[in-house]
N, C-alpha and C positions, 0 to 999 in steps of 0.2 A: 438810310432806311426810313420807311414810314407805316405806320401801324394803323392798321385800320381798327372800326370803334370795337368789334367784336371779332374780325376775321382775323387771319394769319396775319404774319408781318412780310411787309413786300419789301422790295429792292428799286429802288429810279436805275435804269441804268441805258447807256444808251447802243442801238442797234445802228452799225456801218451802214446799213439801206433805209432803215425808216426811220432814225433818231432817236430821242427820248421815248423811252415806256416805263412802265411799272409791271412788272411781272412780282411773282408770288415768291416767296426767300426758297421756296425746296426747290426753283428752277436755276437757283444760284451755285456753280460751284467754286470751291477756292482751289486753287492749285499750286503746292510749292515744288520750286525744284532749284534745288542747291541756292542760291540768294536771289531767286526770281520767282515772283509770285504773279500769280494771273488769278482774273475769276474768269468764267465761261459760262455763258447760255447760248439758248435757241431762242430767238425774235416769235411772239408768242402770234404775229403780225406775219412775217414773209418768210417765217422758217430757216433764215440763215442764221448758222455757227456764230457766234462771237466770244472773242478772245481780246478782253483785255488789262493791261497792266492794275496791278493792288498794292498803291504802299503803304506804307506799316499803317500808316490812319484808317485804310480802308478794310485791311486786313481784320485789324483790332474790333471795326463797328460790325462786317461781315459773322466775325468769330461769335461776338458778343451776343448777335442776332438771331444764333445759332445754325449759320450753312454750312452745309456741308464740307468737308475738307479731305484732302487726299495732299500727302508729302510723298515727294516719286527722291529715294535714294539712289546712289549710282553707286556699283563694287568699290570705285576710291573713293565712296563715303566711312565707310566700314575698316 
C-alpha cells in the first residue's frame, strides 16, 4: 500500500499486460471463497481484468487499508 501526502490511499499492484501500476485502493477488490482469497482490478492502462492470489499478509494490509471485500459462501458452507 502507499499513501499519498493528501489523496486516497492506493494499491502497487501488478497488470498481466502492462506490469506494475498504482491504482487508487477503491479499484481494489478482495475476494474470499472458501480458503482462497484473490484481489481483482481492471489495468487503469489497457482495461484488462486481473485476478490475483492474496495471502494472509496481503489480505491483512488490503483489509487494514480499507478495500473492499466480498466472502462468496457455498450451501456446504452453512
Amino acid at each position: 500500500m502507499t499513501y499519498a501526502d493528501a489523496g486516497p490511499p492506493q494499491a502497487r499492484v501488478r497488470c498481466d499486460a502492462c506490469g506494475p501500476r498504482v491504482l487508487p485502493l477503491s479499484a481494489v477488490r478482495l475476494l474470499h471463497r472458501g480458503e482462497h482469497s484473490v484481489y481483482l482490478f481492471t489495468c487503469d492502462q489497457c482495461g484488462q481484468r486481473n485476478r490475483r492470489p492474496a495471502d494472509a499478509a496481503l489480505r491483512a494490509a488490503l483489509r487494514s487499508a480499507g478495500a473492499a471485500e466480498l466472502r462468496v459462501h457455498s450451501a456446504a458452507d452453512s
